[in-house]
NUTI-767497 format. One record per residue: residue number from 1; residue in one letter; x, y, z of N, C-alpha, C in turn. Coordinates in pm, 1 decimal. Atoms other than C-alpha are relative to their C-alpha. Layout:
<fivex><pos>NUM</pos><code>A</code><n_x>X</n_x><n_y>Y</n_y><n_z>Z</n_z><ca_x>X</ca_x><ca_y>Y</ca_y><ca_z>Z</ca_z><c_x>X</c_x><c_y>Y</c_y><c_z>Z</c_z></fivex>
...
END
This chain:
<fivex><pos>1</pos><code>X</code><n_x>63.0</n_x><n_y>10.8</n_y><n_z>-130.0</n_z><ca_x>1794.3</ca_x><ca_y>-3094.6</ca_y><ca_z>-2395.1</ca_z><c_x>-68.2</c_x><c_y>133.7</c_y><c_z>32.0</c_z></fivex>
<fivex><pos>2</pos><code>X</code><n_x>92.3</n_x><n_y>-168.4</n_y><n_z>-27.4</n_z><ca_x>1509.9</ca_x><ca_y>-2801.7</ca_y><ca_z>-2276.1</ca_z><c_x>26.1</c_x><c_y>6.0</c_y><c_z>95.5</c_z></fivex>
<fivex><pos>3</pos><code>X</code><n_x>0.6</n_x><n_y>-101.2</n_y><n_z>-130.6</n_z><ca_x>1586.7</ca_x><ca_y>-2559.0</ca_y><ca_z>-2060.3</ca_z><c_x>-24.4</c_x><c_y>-35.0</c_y><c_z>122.1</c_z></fivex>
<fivex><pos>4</pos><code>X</code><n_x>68.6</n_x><n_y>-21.3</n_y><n_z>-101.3</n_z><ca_x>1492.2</ca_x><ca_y>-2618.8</ca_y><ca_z>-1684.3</ca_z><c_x>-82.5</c_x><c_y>63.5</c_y><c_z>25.7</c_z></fivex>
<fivex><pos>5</pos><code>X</code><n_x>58.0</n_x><n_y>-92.2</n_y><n_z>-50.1</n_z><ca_x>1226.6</ca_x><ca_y>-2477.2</ca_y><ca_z>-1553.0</ca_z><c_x>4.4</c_x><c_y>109.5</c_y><c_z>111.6</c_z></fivex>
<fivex><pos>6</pos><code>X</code><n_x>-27.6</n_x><n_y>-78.3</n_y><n_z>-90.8</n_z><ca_x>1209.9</ca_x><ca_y>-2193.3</ca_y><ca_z>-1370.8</ca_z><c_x>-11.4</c_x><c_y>-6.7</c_y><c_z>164.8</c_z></fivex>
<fivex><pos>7</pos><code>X</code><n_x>11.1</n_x><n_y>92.7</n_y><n_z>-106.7</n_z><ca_x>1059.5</ca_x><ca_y>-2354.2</ca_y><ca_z>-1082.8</ca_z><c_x>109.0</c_x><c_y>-63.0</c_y><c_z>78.0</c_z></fivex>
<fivex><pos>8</pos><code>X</code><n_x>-102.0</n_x><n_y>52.6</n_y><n_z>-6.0</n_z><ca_x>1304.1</ca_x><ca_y>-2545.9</ca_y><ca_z>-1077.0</ca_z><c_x>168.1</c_x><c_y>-2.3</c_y><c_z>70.3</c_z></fivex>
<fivex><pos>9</pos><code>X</code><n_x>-127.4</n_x><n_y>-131.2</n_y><n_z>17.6</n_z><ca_x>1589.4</ca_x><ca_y>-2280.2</ca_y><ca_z>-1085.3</ca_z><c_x>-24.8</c_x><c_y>46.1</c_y><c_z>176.8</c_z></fivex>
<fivex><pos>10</pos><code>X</code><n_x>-9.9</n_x><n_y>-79.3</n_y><n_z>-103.7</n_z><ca_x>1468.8</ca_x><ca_y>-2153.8</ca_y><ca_z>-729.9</ca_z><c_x>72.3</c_x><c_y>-79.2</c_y><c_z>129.9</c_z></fivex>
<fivex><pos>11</pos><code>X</code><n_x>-79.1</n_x><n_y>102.7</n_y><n_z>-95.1</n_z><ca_x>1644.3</ca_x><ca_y>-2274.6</ca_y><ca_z>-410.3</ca_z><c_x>-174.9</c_x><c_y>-75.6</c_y><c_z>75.1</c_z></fivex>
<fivex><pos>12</pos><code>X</code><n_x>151.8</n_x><n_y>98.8</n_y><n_z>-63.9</n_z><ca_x>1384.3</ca_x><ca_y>-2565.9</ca_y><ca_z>-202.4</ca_z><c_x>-28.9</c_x><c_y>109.6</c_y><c_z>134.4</c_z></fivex>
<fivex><pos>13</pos><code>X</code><n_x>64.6</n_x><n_y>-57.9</n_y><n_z>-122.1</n_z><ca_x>1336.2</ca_x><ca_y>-2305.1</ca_y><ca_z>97.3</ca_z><c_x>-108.2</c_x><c_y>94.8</c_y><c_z>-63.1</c_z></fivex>
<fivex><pos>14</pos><code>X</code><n_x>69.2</n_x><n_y>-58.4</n_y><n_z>39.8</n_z><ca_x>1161.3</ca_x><ca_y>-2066.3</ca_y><ca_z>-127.8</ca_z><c_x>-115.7</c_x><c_y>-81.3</c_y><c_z>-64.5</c_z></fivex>
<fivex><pos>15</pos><code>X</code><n_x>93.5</n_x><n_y>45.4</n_y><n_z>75.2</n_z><ca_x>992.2</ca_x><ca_y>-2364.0</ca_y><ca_z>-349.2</ca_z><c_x>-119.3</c_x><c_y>-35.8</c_y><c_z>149.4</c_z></fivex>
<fivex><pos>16</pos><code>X</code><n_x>99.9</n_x><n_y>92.3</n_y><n_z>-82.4</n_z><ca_x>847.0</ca_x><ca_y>-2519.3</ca_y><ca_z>13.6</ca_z><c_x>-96.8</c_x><c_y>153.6</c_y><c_z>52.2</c_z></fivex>
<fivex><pos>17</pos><code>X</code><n_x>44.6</n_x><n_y>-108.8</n_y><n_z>-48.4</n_z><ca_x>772.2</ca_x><ca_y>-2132.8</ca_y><ca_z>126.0</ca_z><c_x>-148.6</c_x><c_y>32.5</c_y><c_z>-106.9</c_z></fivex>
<fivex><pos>18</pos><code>X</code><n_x>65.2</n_x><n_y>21.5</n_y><n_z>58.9</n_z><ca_x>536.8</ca_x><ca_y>-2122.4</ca_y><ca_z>-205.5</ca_z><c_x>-130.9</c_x><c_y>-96.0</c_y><c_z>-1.9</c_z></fivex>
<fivex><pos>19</pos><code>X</code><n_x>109.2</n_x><n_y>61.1</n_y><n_z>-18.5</n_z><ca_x>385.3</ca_x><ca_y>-2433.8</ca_y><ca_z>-182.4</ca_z><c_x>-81.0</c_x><c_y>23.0</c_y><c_z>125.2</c_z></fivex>
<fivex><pos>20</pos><code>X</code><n_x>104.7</n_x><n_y>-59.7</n_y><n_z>-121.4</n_z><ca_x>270.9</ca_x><ca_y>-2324.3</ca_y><ca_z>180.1</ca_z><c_x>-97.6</c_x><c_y>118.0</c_y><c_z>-16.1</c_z></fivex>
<fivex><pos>21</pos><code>X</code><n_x>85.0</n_x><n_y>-82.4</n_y><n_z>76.9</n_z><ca_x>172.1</ca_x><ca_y>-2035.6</ca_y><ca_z>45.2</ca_z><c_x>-128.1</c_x><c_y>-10.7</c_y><c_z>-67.8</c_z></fivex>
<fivex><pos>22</pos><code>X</code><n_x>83.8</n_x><n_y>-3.6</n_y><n_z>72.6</n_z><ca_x>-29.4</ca_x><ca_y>-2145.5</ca_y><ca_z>-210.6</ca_z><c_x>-107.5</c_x><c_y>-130.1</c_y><c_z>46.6</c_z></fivex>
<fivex><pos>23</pos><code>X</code><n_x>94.3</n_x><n_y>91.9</n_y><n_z>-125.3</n_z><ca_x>-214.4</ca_x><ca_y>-2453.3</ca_y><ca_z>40.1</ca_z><c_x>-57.7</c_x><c_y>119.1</c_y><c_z>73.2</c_z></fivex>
<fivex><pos>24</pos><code>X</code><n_x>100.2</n_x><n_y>-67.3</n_y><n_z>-104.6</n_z><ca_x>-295.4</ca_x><ca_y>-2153.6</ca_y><ca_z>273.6</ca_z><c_x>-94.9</c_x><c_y>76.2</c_y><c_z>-76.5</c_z></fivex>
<fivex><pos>25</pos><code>X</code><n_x>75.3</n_x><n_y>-66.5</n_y><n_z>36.8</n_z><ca_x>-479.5</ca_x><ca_y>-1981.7</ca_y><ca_z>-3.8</ca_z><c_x>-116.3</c_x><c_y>-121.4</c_y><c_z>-73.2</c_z></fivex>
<fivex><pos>26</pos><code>X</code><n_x>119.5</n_x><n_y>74.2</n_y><n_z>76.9</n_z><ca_x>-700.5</ca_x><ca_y>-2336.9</ca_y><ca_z>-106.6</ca_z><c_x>91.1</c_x><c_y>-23.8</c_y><c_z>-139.1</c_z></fivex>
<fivex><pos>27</pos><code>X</code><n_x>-47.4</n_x><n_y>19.6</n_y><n_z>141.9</n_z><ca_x>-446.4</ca_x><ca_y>-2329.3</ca_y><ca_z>-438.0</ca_z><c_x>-36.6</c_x><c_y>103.7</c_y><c_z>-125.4</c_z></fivex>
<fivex><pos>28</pos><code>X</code><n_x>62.4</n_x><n_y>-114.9</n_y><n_z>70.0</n_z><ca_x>-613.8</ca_x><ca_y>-2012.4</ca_y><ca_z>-539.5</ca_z><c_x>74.1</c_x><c_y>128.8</c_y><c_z>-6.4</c_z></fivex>
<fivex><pos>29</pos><code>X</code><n_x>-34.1</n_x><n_y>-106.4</n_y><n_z>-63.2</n_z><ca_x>-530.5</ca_x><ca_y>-1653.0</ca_y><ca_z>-563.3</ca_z><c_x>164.7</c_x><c_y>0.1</c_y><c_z>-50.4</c_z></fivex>
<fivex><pos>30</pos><code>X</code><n_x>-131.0</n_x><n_y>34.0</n_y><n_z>32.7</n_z><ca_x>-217.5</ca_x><ca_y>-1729.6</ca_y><ca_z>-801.9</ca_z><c_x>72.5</c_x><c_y>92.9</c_y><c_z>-53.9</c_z></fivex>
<fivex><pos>31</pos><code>X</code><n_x>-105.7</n_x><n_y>-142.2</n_y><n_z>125.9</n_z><ca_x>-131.0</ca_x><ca_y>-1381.5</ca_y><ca_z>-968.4</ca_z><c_x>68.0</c_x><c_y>76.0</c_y><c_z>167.4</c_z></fivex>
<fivex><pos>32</pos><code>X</code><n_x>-41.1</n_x><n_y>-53.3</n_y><n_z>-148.6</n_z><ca_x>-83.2</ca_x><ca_y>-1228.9</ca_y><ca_z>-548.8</ca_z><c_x>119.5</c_x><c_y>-77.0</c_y><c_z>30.3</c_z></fivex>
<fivex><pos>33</pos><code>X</code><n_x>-148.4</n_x><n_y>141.3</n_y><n_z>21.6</n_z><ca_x>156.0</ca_x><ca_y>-1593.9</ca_y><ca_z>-487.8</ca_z><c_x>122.5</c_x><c_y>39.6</c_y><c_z>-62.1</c_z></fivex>
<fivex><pos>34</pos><code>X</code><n_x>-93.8</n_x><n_y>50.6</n_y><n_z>88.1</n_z><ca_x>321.5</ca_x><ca_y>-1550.8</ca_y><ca_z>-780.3</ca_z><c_x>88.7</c_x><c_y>146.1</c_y><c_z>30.8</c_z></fivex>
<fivex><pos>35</pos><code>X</code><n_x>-48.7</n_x><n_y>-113.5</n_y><n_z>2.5</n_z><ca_x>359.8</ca_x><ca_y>-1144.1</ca_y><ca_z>-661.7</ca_z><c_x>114.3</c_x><c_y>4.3</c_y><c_z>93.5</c_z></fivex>
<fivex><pos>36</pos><code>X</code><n_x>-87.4</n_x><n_y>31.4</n_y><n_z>-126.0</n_z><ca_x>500.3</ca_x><ca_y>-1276.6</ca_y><ca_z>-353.0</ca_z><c_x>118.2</c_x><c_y>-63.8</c_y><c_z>13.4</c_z></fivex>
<fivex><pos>37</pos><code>X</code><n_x>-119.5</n_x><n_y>70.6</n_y><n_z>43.1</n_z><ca_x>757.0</ca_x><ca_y>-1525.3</ca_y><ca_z>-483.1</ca_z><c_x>102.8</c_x><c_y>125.9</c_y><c_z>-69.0</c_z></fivex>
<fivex><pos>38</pos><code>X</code><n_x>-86.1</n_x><n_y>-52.2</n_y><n_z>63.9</n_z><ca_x>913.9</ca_x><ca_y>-1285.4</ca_y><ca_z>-686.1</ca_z><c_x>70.6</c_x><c_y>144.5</c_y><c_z>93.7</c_z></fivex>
<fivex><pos>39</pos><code>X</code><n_x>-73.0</n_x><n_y>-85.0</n_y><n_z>-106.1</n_z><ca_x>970.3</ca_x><ca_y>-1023.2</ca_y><ca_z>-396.6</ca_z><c_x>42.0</c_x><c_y>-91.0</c_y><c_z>114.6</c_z></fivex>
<fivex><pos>40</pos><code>X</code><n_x>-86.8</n_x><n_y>95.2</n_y><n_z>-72.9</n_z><ca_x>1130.0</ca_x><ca_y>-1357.9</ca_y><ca_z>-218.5</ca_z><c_x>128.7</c_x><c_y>27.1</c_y><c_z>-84.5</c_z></fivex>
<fivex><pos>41</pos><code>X</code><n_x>-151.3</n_x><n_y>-35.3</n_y><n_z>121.9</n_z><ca_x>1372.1</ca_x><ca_y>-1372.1</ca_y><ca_z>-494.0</ca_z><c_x>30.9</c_x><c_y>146.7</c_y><c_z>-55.6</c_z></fivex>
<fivex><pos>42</pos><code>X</code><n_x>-69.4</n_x><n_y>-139.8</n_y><n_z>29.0</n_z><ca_x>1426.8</ca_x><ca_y>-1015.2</ca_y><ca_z>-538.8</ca_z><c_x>64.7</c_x><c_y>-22.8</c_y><c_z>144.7</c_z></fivex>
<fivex><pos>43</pos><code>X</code><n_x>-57.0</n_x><n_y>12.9</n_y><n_z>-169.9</n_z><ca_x>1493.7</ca_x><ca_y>-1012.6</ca_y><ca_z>-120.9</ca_z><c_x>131.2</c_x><c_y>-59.1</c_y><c_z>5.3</c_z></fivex>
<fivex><pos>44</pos><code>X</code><n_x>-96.6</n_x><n_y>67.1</n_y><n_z>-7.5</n_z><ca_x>1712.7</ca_x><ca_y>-1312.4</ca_y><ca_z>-188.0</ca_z><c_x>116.6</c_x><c_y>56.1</c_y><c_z>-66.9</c_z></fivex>
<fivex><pos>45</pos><code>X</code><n_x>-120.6</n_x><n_y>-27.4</n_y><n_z>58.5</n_z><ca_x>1913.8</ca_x><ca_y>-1121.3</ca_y><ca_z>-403.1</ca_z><c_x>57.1</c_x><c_y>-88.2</c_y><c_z>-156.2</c_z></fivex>
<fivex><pos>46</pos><code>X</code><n_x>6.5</n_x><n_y>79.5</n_y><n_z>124.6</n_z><ca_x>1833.0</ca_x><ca_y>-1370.6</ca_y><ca_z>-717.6</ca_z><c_x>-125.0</c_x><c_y>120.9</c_y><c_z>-153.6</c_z></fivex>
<fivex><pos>47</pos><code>X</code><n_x>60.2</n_x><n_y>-104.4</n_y><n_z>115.3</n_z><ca_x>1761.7</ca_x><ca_y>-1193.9</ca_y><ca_z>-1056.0</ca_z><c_x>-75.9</c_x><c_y>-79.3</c_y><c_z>-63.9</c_z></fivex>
<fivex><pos>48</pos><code>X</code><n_x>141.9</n_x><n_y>131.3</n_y><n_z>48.0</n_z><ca_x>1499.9</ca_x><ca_y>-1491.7</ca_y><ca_z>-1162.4</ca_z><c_x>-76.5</c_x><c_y>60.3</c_y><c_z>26.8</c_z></fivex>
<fivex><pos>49</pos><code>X</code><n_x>157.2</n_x><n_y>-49.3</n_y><n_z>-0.8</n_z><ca_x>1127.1</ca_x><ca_y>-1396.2</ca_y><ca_z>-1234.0</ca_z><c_x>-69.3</c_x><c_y>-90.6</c_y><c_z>-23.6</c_z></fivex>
<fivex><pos>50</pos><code>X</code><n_x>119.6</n_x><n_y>79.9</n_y><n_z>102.0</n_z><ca_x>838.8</ca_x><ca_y>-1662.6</ca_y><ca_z>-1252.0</ca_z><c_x>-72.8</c_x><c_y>81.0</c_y><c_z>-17.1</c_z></fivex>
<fivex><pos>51</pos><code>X</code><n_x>117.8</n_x><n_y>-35.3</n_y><n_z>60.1</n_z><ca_x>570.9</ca_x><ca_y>-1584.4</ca_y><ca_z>-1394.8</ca_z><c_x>-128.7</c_x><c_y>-88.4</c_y><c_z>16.1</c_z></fivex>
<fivex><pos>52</pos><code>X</code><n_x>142.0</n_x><n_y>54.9</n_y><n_z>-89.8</n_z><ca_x>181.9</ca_x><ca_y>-1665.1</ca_y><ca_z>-1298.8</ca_z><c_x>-9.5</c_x><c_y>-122.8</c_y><c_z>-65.5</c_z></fivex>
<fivex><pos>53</pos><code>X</code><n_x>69.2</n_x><n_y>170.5</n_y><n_z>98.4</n_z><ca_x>135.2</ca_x><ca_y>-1959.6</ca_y><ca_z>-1578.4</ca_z><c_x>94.1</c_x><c_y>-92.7</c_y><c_z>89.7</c_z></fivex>
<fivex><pos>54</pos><code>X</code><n_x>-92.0</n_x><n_y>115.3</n_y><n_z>-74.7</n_z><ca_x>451.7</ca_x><ca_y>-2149.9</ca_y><ca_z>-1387.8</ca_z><c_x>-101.8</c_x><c_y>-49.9</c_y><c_z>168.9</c_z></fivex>
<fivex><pos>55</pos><code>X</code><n_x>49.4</n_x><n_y>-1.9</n_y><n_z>-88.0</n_z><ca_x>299.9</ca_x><ca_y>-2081.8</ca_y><ca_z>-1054.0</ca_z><c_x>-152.6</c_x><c_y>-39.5</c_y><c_z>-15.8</c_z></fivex>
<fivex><pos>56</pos><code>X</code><n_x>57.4</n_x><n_y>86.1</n_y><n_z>-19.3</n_z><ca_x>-12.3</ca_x><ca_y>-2186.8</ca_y><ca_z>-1144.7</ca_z><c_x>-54.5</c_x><c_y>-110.9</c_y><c_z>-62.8</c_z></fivex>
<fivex><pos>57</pos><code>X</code><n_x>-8.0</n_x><n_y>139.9</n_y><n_z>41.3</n_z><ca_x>79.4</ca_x><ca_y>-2475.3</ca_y><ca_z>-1290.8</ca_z><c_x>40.6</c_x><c_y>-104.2</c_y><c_z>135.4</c_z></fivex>
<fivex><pos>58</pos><code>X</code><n_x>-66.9</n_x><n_y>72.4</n_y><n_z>-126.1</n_z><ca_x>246.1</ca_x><ca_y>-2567.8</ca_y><ca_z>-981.4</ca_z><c_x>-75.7</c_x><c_y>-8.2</c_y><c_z>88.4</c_z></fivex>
<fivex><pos>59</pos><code>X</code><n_x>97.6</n_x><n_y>-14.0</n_y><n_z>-140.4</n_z><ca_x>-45.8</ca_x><ca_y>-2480.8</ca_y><ca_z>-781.4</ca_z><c_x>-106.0</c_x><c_y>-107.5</c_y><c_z>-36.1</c_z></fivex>
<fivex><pos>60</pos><code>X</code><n_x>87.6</n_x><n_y>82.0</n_y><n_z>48.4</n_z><ca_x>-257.9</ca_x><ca_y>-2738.3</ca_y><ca_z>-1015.1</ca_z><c_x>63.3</c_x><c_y>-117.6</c_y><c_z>56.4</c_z></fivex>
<fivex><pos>61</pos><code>X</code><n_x>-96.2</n_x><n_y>162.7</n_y><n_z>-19.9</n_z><ca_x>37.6</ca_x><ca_y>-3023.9</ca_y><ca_z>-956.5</ca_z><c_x>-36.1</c_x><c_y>-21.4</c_y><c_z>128.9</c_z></fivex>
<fivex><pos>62</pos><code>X</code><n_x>-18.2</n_x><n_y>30.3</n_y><n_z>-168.5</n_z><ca_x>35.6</ca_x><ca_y>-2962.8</ca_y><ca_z>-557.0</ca_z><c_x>-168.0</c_x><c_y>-6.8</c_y><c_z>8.3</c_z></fivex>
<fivex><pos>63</pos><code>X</code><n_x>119.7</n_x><n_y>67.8</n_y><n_z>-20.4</n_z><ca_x>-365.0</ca_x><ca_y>-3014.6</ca_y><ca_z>-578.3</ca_z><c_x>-66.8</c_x><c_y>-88.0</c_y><c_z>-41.8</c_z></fivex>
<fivex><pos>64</pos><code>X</code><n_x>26.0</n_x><n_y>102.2</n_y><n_z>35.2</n_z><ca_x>-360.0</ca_x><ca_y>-3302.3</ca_y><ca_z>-789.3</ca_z><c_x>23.1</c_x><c_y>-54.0</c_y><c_z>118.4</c_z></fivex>
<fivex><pos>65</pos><code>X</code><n_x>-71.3</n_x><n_y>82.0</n_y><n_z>-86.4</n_z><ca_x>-123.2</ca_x><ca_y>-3433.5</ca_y><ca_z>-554.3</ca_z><c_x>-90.7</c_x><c_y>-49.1</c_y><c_z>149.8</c_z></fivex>
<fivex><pos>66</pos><code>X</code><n_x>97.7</n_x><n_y>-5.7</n_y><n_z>-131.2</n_z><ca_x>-350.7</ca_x><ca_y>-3354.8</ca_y><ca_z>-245.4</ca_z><c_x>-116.8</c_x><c_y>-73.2</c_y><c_z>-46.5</c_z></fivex>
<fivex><pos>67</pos><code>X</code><n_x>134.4</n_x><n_y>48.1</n_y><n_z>86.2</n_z><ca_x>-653.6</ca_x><ca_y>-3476.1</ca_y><ca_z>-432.6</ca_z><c_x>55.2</c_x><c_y>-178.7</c_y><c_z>7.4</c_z></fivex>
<fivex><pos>68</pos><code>X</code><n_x>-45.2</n_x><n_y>160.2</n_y><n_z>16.5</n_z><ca_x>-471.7</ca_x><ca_y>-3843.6</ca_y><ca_z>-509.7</ca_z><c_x>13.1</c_x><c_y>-30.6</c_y><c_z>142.1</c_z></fivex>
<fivex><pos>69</pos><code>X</code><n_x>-40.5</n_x><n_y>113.5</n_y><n_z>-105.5</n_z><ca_x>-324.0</ca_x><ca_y>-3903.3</ca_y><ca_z>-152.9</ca_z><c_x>-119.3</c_x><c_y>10.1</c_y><c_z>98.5</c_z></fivex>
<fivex><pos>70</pos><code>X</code><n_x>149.3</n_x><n_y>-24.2</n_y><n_z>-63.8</n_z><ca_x>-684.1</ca_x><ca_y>-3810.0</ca_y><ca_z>-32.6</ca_z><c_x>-95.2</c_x><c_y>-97.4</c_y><c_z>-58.5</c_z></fivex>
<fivex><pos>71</pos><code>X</code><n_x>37.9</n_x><n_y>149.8</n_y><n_z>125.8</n_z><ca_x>-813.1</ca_x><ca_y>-4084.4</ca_y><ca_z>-300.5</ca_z><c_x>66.4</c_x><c_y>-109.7</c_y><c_z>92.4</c_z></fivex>
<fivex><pos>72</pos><code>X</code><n_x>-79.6</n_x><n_y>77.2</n_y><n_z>9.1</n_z><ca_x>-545.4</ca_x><ca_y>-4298.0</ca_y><ca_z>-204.2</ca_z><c_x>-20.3</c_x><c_y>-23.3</c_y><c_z>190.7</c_z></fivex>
<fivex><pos>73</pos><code>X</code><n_x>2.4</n_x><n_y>44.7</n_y><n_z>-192.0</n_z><ca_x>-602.3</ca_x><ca_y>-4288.9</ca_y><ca_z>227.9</ca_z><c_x>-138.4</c_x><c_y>-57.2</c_y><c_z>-40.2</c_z></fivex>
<fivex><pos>74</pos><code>X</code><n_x>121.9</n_x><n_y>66.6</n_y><n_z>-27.5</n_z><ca_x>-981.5</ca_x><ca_y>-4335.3</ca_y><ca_z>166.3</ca_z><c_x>16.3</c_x><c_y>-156.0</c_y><c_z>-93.9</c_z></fivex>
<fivex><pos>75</pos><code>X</code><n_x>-2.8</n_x><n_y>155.7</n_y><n_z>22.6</n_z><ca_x>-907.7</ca_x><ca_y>-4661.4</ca_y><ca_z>-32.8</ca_z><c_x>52.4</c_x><c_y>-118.4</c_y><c_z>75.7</c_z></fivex>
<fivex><pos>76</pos><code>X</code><n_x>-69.7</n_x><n_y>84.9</n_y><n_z>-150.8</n_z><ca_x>-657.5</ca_x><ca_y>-4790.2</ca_y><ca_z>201.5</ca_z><c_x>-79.4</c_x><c_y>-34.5</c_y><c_z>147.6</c_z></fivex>
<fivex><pos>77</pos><code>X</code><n_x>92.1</n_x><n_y>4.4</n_y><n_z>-128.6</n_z><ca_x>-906.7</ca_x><ca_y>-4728.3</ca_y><ca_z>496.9</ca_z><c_x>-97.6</c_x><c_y>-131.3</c_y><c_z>-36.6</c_z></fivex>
<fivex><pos>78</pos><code>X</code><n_x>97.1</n_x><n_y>61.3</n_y><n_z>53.5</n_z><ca_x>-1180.6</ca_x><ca_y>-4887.0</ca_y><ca_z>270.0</ca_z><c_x>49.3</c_x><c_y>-182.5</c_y><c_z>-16.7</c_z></fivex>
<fivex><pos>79</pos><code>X</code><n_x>-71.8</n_x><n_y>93.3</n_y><n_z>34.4</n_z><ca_x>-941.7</ca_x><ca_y>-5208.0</ca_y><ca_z>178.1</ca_z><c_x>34.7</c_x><c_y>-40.6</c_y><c_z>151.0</c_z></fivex>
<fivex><pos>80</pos><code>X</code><n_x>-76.9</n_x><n_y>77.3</n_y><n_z>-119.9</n_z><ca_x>-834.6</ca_x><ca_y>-5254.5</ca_y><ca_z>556.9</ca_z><c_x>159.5</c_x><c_y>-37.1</c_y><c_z>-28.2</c_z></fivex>
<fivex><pos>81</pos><code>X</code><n_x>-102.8</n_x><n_y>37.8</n_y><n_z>18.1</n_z><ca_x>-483.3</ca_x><ca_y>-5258.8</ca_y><ca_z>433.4</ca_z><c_x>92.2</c_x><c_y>-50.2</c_y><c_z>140.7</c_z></fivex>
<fivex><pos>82</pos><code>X</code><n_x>-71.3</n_x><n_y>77.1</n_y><n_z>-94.3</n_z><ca_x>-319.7</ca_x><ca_y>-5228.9</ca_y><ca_z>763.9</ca_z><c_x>-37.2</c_x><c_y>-90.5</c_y><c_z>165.1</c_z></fivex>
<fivex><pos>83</pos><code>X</code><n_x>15.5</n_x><n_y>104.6</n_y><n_z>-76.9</n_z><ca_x>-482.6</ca_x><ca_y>-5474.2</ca_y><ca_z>960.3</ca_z><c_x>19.7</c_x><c_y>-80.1</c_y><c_z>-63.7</c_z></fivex>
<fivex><pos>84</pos><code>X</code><n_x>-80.2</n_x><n_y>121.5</n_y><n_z>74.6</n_z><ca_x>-388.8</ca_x><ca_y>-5696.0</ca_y><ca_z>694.8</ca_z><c_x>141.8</c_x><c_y>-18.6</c_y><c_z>-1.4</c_z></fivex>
<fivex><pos>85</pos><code>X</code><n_x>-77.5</n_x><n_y>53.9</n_y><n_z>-60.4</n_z><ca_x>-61.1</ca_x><ca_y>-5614.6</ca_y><ca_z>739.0</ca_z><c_x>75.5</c_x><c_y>10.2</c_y><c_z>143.9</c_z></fivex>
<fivex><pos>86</pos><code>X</code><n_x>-57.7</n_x><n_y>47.4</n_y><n_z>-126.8</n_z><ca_x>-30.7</ca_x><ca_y>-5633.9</ca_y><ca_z>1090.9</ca_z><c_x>-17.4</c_x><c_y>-141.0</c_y><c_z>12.7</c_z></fivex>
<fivex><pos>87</pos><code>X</code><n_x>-52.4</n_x><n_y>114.4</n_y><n_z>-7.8</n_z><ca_x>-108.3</ca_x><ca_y>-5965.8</ca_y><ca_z>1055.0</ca_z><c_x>103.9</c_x><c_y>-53.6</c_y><c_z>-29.9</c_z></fivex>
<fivex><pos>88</pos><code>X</code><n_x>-120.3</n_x><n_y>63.0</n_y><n_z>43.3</n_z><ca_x>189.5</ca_x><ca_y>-6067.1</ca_y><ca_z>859.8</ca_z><c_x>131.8</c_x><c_y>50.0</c_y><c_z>108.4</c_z></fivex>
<fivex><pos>89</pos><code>X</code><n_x>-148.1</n_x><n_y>-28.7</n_y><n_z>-138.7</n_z><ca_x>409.7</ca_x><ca_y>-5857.7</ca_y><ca_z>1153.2</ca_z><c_x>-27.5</c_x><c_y>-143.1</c_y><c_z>71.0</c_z></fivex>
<fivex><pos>90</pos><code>X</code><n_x>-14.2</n_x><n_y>62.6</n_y><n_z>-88.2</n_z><ca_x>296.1</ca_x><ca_y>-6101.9</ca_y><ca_z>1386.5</ca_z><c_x>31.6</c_x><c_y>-155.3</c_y><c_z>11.7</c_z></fivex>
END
């Protein structure tokens, strides 16, 4: 079984502190991020280091992600989904 990732490894207040992070910079600007995470986890008192390729890999995933459910509202709008199903509520 491989390793976990390091990512992974960090607690979720620091991973959500990141992804905000890296939304307020557009998903850009990933070697500064990645400078910033790691003086979180020094702060925290955790001897873990990512490194920029993790971070911006992670910064590619969280703008797929944005990218699809931005795909995915304008189709729903386009489809009329939920006036279709408010009919079936009623």
């Amino acid at each position: 079984m491989p390793a976990p990732k390091k990512l992974d490894l960090i607690p979720d207040a620091l991973r959500e502190r990141l992804k905000a992070a890296l939304m307020a910079r557009g998903f850009a600007d990933v070697i500064k991020v990645t400078e910033e995470l790691n003086f979180w986890l020094e702060a925290e008192g955790l001897e873990l280091r990512i490194g920029k390729t993790a971070v911006g890999e992670f910064s590619l995933l969280l703008k797929r992600q944005r990218d699809a459910f931005q795909v995915s509202k304008h189709v729903l709008a386009e489809m009329e989904i939920g006036e279709e199903s408010a009919i079936y509520q009623t």
